[in-house]
N, C-alpha and C positions, 0 to 999 in steps of 0.2 A: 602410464597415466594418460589421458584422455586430454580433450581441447583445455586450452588456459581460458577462462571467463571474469571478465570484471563486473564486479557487481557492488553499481553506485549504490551508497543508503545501507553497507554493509552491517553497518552495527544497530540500524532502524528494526522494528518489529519485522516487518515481511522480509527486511533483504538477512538479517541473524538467521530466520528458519531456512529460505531459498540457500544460503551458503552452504547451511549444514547439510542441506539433502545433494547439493551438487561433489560439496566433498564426499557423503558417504558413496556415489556413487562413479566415483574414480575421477572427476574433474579436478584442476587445477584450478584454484579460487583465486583471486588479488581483487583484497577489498578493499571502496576507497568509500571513506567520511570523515567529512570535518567536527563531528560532534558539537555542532552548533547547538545553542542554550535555548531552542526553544522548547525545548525540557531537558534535565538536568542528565548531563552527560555522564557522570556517574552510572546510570540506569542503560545507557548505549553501551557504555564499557559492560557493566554485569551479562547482558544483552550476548556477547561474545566470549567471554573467557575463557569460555572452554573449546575455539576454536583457534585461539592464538598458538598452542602448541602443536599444533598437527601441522605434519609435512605436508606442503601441498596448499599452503593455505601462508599467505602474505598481506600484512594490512599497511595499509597508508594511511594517514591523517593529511587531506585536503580538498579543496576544493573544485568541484564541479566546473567553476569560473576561470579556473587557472591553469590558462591554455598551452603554456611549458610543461606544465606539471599533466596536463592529459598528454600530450603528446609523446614526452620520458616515458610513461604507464605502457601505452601501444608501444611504442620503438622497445622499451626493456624486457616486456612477457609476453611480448611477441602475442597478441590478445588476440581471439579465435572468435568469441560471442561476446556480446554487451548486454549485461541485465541490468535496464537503469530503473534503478525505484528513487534514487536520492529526490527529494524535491522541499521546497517548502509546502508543508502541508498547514488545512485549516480553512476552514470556510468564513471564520465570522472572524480570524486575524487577518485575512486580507484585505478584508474590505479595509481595515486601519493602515495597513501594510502595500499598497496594489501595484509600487512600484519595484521593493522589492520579491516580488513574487514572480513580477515578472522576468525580472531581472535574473533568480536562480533556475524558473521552469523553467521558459523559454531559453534564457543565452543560455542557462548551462546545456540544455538540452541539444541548441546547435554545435554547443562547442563539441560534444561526442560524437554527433552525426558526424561535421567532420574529421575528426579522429577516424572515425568506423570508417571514412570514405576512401581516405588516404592510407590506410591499413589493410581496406580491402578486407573487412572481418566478414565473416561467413552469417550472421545472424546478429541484428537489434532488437532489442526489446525493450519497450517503452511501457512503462505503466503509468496508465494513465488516470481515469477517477470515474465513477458512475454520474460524479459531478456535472461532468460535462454533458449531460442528456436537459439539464435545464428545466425550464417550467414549460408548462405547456404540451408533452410529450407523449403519447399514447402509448399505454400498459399493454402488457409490459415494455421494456423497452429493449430494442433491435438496432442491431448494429448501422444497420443500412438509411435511418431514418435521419432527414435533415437535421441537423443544429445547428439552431439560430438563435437561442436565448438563455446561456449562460446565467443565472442568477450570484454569481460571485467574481472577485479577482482571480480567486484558487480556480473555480470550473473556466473561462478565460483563459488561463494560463496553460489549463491542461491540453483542452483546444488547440492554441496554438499548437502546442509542443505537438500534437500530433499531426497537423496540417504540416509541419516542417518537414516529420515525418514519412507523410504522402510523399511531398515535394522532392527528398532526398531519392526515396525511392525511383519515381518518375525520372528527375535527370540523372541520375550516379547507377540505377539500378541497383540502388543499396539494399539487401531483403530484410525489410520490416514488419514485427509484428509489435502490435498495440494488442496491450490489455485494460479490460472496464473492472477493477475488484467493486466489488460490490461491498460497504460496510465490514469491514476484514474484523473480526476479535477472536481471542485466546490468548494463550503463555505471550509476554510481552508487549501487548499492545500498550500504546501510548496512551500516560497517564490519564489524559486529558479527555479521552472517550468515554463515550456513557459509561457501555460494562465497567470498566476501569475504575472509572468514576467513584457509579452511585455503587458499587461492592465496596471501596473503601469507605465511602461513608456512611450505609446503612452499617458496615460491619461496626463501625467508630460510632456509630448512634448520631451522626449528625444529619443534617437537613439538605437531603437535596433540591435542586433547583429542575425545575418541570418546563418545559418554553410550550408555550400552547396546549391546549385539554389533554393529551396524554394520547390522543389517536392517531398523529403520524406514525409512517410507515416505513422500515426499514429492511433489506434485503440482506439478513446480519448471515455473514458465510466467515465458516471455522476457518483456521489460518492452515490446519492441513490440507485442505480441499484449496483451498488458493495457491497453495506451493504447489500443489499436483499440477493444477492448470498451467501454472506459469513454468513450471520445469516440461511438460512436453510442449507448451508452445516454443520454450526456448531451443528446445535440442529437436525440430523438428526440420523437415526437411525443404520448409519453406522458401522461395526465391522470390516471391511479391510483396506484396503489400498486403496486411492479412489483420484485421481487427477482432478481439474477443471481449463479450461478458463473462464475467469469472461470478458467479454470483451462486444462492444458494435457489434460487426462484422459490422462495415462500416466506412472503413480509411480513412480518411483527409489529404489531402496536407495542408504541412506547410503554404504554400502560401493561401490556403483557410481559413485558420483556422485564420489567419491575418486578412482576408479581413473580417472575420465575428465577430472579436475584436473592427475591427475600424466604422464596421457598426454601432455595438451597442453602443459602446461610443461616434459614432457622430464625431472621428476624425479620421485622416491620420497615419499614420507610417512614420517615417522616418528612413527609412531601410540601414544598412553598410553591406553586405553579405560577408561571409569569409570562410576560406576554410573547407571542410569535417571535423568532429574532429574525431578522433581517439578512436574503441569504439563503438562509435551512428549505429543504425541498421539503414538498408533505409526504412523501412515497418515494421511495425507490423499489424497483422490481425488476431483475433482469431476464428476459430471456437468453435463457443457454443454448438454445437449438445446436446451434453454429461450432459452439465448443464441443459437445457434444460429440457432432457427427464427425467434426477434424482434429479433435484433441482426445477423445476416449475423455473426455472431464464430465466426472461424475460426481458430485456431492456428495456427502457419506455423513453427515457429523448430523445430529439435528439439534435446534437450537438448547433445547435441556441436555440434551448430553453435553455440547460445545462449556455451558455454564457451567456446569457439573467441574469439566475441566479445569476448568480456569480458575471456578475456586478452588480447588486442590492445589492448583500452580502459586495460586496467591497467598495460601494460608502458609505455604513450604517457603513462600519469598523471605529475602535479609529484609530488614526494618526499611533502608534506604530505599527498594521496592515500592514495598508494602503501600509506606507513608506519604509519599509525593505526592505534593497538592492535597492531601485530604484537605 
């Protein structure tokens, strides 16, 4: 068997897919999450089920915060690489929330750094948020470009954790890569996202909610095209400091991305449109160049097939799926 990997956020949408493809290919997995309720952990557990039996694969229940409890993790599985995806996620909970967000992205995020420092692990990986490019930012948007105007506590937070990142790097020579997903969907995304969303509730007949005319822009990337990214920047042979977009570089109007829900489900929306929320970028769009030329990360899904998907994954889902939050 291959390096031992922890991968924080294990039972979250990205880190359930990232585990599976690292155990199918000979890695040793120890996943840690506290299946914290900011969606119903029932859906975290279904999320994983079918990798608790397999050899090679260890879960923990706890937290990011709890600095005995990381430290036992590295000293016990003897831990080789860090895939951190755990984080509190959400743009328009933080602004309610900005203490604890910061509190889980950022400490928890030192608290691994140093773990990773005093373990001397061979590779970090931080996932970070397209978030953090802010308003104001020229399209598409590039790794190398200042930011300086975070529009939430969640993009803030992610910021940090990455600047930590730098920092850890710079004095410990710890080798870190940061990754930007760009708008992640497919099998398991979190209830509370659009796709997620308006498919339960156009399928259910009820009324979605629209925040502004329907023309923002989103850079919606399949969740197998994001695992590819994140799996060779993780097992690559990196020794710096190394930043990636993981995105699909081709943005969707809201209003498209609707009309290609109800294409596929065969119904209508019934649309309530409301005002801008506070927070929400008008566009995202990443340039890939960079992953491209050093990760072999190529895109593959387009966003009608990605759909296509997903409802199949969601018509095949248990009720407790299904239904959440409709």
């Amino acid at each position: 068997m291959k390096s031992t990997v922890l991968v924080t956020g294990a039972a979250g949408f990205i880190g359930s897919h990232l585990a599976e493809m690292l155990l199918d290919t000979g890695y040793r997995v120890v996943g840690l999450d506290n299946f914290d309720d900011y969606y119903a952990p029932a859906i975290k557990r279904h999320n994983i089920h079918s990798l608790k039996p397999i050899d090679g694969f260890d879960l923990i229940e706890g937290d990011i915060r709890d600095t005995a409890l990381i430290n036992r993790i590295f000293t016990d599985y003897k831990i080789s690489l860090v895939a951190h995806l755990a984080a509190r996620a959400g743009v328009r909970p933080s602004i309610k929330h900005p203490v604890l967000y910061q509190d889980v992205n950022v400490g928890g995020t030192i608290n691994l750094l140093e773990a990773s420092r005093t373990h001397s692990v061979r590779q970090f990986l931080l996932a970070s948020s397209s978030s953090v490019y802010g308003s104001g930012t020229s399209l598409p948007f590039n790794e190398d470009v200042k930011l300086e105007h975070p529009t939430s506590p969640y993009a803030a937070s992610k910021l940090a954790a990455e600047l930590f990142c730098r920092t850890y790097h710079h004095l410990y020579s710890l080798p870190v890569i940061v990754i930007r997903p760009f708008t992640v969907y497919g099998p398991r995304q979190r209830p509370e996202m659009a796709i997620s969303l308006f498919t339960r509730q156009i399928d259910s007949g009820k009324e979605i909610s629209v925040f502004g005319d329907g023309t923002s822009q989103r850079d919606y990337t399949y969740i197998s095209d994001i695992v590819d990214g994140t799996f060779q920047a993780l097992t690559s042979s990196n020794k710096g400091f190394e930043k990636f977009n993981l995105g699909n570089s081709r943005p969707v109007s809201l209003k498209s991305l609707i009309g290609i829900i109800e294409e596929t489900l065969g119904k209508k929306a019934l649309i309530k449109y409301l005002p801008e929320q506070q927070g929400d970028m008008p566009v995202t769009y990443a340039d890939i160049s960079r992953a491209a030329k050093h990760l072999g990360y190529k895109p593959r899904v387009t966003i009608k097939e990605g759909i296509s998907r997903f409802v199949r994954w969601y018509r095949q889902s248990p009720d407790t799926v299904r239904y959440e939050y409709v």
